[in-house]
TIKETI-486694 format. One record per residue (C-alpha): z, x, y. Coordinates in steps of 0.1 Angstrom, whole numbers, padded with zeros to 4 digits, always signed. Each point is the difference from the previous one (the first is absolute). Layout:
ZXY/...
% end
This chain:
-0202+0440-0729/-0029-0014-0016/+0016-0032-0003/+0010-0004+0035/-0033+0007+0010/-0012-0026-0019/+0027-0026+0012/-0012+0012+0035/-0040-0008-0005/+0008-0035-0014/+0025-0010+0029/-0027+0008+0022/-0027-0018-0016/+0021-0030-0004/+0009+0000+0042/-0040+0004+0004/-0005-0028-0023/+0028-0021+0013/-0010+0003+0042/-0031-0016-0008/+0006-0027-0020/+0005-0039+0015/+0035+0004-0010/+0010+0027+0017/-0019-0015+0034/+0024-0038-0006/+0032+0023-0003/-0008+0017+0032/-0004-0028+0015/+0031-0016-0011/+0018+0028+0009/-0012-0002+0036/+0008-0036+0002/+0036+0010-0007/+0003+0029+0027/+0000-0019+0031/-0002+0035+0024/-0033+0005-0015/-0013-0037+0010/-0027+0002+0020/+0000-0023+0033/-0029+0005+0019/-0025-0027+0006/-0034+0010-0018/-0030+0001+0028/-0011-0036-0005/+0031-0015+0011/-0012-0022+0023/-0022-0019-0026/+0028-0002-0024/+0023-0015+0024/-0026-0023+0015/-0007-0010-0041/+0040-0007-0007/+0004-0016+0038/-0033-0026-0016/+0014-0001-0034/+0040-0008+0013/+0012-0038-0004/+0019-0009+0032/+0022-0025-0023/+0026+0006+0029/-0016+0004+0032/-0006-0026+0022/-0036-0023+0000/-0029+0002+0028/+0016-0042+0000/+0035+0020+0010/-0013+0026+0023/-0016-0026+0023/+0028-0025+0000/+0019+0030+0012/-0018+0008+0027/-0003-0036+0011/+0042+0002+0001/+0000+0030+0020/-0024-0016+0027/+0018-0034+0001/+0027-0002+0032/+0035+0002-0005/+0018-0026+0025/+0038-0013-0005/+0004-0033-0013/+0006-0026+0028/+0036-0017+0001/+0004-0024+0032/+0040-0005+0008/+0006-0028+0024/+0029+0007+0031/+0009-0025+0023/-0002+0011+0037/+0040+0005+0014/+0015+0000+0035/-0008+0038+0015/-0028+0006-0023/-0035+0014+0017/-0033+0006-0022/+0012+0034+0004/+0029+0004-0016/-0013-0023-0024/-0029+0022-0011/+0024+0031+0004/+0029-0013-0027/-0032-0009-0023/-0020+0030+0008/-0033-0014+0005/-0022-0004+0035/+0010-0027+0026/-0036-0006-0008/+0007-0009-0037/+0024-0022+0014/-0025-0019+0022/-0030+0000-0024/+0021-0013-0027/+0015-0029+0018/-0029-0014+0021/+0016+0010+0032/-0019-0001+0031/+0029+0021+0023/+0028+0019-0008/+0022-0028+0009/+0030-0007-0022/+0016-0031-0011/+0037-0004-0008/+0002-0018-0037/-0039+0005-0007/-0004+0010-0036/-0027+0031-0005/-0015+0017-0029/+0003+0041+0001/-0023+0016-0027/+0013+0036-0013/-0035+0020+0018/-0019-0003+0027/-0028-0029+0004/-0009-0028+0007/-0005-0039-0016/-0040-0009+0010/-0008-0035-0010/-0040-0002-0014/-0023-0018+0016/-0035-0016-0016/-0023+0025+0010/+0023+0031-0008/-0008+0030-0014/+0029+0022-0017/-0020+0034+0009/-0008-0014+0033/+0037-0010+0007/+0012+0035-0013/-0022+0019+0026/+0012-0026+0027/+0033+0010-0002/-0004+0035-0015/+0013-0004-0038/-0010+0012-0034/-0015-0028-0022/+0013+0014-0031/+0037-0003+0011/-0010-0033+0019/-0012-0012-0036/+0032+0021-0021/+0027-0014+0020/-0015-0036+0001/-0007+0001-0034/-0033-0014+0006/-0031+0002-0028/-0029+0026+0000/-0021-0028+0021/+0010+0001+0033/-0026-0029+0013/+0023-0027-0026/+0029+0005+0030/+0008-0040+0007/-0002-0010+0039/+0040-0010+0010/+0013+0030-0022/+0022+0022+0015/+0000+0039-0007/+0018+0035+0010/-0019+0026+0015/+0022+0028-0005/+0001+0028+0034/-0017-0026+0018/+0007-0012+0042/-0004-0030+0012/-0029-0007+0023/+0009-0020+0034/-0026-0013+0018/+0003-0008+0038/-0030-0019+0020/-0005+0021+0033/-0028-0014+0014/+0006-0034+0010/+0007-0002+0036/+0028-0020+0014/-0008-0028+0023/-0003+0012+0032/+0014-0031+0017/+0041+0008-0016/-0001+0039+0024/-0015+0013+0031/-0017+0038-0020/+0002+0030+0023/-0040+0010-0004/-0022+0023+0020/-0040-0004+0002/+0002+0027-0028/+0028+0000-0021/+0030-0017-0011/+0030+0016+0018/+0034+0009-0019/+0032+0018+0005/+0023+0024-0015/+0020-0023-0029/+0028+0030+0015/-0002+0026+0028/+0004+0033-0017/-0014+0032-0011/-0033-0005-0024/+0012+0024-0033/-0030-0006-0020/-0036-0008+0015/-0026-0026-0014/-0023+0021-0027/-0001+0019-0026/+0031+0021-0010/-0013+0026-0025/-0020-0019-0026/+0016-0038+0009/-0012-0022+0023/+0032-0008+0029/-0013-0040+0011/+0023+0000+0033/+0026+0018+0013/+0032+0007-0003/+0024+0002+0029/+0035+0012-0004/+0026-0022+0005/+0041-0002-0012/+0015-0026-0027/+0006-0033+0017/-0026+0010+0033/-0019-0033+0012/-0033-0004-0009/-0019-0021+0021/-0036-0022-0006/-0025+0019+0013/-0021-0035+0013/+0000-0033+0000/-0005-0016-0035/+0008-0017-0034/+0021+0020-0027/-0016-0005-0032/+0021+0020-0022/+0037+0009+0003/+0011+0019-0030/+0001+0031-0022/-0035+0019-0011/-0003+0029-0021/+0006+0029+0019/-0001-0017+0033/+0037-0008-0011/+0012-0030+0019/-0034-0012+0020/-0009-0024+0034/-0035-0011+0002/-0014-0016+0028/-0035-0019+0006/-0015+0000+0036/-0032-0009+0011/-0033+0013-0003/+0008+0011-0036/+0029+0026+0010/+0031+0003-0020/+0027+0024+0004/+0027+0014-0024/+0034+0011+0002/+0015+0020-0030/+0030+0016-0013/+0021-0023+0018/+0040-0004-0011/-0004-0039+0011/-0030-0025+0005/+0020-0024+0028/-0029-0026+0001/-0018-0024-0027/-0034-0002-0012/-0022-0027+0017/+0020+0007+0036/-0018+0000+0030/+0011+0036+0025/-0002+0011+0031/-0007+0032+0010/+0028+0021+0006/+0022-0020-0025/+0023+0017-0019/-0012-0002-0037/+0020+0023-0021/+0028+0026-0003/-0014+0037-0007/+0005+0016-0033/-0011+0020-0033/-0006-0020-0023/-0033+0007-0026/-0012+0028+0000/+0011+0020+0029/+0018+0033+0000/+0025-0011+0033/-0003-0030+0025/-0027-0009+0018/-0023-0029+0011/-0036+0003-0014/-0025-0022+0021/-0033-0007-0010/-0028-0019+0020/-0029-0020-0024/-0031-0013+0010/-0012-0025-0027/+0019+0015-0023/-0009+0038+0010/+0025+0024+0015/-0004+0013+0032/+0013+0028+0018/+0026-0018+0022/+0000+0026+0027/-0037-0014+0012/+0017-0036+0008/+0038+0005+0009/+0009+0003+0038/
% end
């Protein structure tokens, strides 16, 4: 008895001895290490400053530079445009800027602005060029300015300068050069103001205005005005495929062609600086730079632009500004 009592003392001097020692506090340790459910996870209550400290102390050896970031953002703020491939068709028996633009899918506009057309008149055996989007060729000029010719004809620089494959320095742009403006119309200009000698027609005037009929005696379907938020420049006056349309005075057609949404388009210059218009038609029957009477038969009704069924739109101008054409016909 005595001697297990003595065993018993020393064993528990030798624990006290032992939990205190440097030893005993590495083995503890060591057996923690090796006991991962008693790892502890949590973030001590400075966490912030010791991940700011390794975010500092890191080495990016794989990241991308401040060089890198900004020529990535310069990429993501260029324009992406198609690249520009021109095929050249020669114009066949039957064949009609239409169906020309339709079999290439681009605008009968393209086709125009591409090919230096001034109407929408086709010649058998002409070879034209057909680029594979919509645009048009503009040749530069001395005194041009690519930014000024981009807002002209309502383009983006960047894809004016990516498709062309033109330099960063728009102002070295040679005078002769022809480029693409991609989404771009043509622009036709038409002079309205010169007055046709007097001496070639005997004008129907009154002491107050210039007097005009009905280009067709119908209904009017549409007023002159606004319609919602756009602005209607004449009428419109409702009228079968193939109806007569007739001049509505005396004068000189200066354009005899297709325009935009005026679809197939009569213009004719009277005096006193009138013109009149006559849209949408199916057939022009008369030539620019012929002289008509009133009441002379003009054109055939029809729907072509932009028009949702047939009809004749008529609008009267006075130097160049629409009028309604109710306060002159009789």
């Amino acid at each position: 008895m005595r001697s297990s009592g003595f065993v018993f003392i020393i064993g528990a001097l030798l624990y006290i001895v032992l939990s205190f020692s440097p030893l005993s506090h590495c083995l503890s340790k060591e057996a923690d290490a090796s006991n991962s459910a008693s790892v502890d996870y949590s973030l001590p209550d400075n966490e912030d400053l010791l991940i700011s400290e390794v975010v500092a102390n890191y080495q990016w050896s794989q990241g991308p530079s401040p060089e890198d970031v900004a020529q990535d953002s310069f990429k993501e703020s260029s324009v992406f445009v198609r690249k520009l491939i021109f095929e050249r068709y020669t114009i066949k028996q039957g064949d009609t800027l239409w169906s020309i633009a339709r079999d290439n899918k681009v605008s009968v506009n393209t086709i125009i602005g591409t090919n230096k057309m001034s109407d929408k008149r086709v010649i058998v055996g002409k070879e034209i060029r057909i680029p594979n989007q919509n645009g048009i060729m503009y040749e530069l000029k001395g005194m041009d300015s690519l930014q000024l010719i981009c807002k002209k004809y309502k383009t983006d620089v960047k894809a004016v300068m990516e498709i062309n494959s033109l330099n960063e320095n728009p102002s070295g742009l040679s005078p002769g050069k022809s480029i693409f403006l991609p989404g771009a119309k043509p622009i036709i200009k038409i002079e309205e103001k010169k007055i046709v000698n007097k001496s070639r027609f005997a004008y129907r005037e009154s002491k107050k205005r210039q007097m005009f009929i009905l280009p067709v005696s119908c209904v009017v379907t549409s007023p002159f005005g606004y319609r919602g938020r756009e602005f209607h420049s004449g009428i419109d006056l409702r009228a079968g495929v193939g109806r007569r349309v007739v001049a509505s005075a005396d004068g000189q057609v200066i354009y005899s062609g297709y325009m935009g949404g005026y679809g197939k388009l009569v213009i004719i210059r009277h005096s006193n600086g009138f013109t009149t218009r006559y849209a949408h038609n199916s057939a022009n029957l008369i030539q620019e730079g012929t002289y008509v009477r009133q009441n002379q038969v003009i054109a055939l009704a029809g729907m072509t632009g932009h028009s949702t069924g047939p009809h004749v739109h008529f609008e009267i101008r006075k130097n160049g500004i629409p009028q309604n054409p109710m306060h002159y016909v009789y």
